[in-house]
C-alpha positions as CSV (number, residue, x, y, z in Angstrom):
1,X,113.8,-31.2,161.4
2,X,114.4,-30.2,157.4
3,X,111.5,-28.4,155.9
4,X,110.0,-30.4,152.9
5,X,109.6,-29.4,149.6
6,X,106.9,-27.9,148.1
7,X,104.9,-29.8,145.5
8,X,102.6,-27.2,143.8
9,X,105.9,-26.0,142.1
10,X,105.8,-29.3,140.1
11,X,102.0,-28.7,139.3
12,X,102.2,-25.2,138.7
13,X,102.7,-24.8,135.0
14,X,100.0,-27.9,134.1
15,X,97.2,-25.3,133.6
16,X,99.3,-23.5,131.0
17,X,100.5,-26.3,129.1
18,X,97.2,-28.1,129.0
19,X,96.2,-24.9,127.4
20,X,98.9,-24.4,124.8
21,X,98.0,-28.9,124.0
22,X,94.9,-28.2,123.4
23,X,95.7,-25.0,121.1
24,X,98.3,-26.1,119.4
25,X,95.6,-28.8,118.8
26,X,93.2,-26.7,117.4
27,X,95.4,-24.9,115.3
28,X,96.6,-28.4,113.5
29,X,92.6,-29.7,113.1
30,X,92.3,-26.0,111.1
31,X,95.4,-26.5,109.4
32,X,93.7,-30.2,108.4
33,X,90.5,-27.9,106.8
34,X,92.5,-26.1,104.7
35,X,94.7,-28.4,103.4
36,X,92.6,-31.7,103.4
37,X,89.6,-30.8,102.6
38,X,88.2,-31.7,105.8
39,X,84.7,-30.2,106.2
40,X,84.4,-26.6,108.5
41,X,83.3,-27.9,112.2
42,X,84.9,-31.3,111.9
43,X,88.7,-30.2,111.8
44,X,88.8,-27.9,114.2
45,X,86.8,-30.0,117.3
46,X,88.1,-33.3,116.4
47,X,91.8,-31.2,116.9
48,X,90.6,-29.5,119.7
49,X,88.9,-32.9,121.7
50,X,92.5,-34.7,120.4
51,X,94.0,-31.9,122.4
52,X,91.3,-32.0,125.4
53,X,92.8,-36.0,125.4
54,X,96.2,-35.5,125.3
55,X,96.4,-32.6,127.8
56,X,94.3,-34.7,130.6
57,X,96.3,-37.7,130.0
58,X,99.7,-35.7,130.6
59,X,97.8,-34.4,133.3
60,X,97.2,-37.3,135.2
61,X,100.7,-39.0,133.8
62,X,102.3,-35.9,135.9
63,X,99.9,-35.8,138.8
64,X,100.4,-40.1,139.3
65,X,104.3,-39.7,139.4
């Protein structure tokens, strides 16, 4: 009887790249204060909550395939 694979390799790195999303995120809504004019706070956590989105919905993307 073959062994079968195993599937937390395929999970493993999700915790790291929803990390970098939401980051890279973060960095872009500070990026959008500076340059736009966009007021302190609001920059920074509407990147960071468009990052929270977008890494969760990759995650669960991944985890339904």
């Amino acid at each position: 009887m073959p062994k079968k694979p195993n599937n937390w390799m395929a999970y493993s790195g999700l915790g790291i790249q929803m990390a970098v999303t939401m980051m890279v995120c973060l960095w872009l809504g500070n990026k959008a204060e500076v340059h736009l004019g966009v007021t302190e706070p609001w920059g920074q956590l509407g990147g960071l909550f468009f990052g929270l989105f977008a890494s969760t919905y990759n995650l669960f993307k991944s985890i339904n395939n």
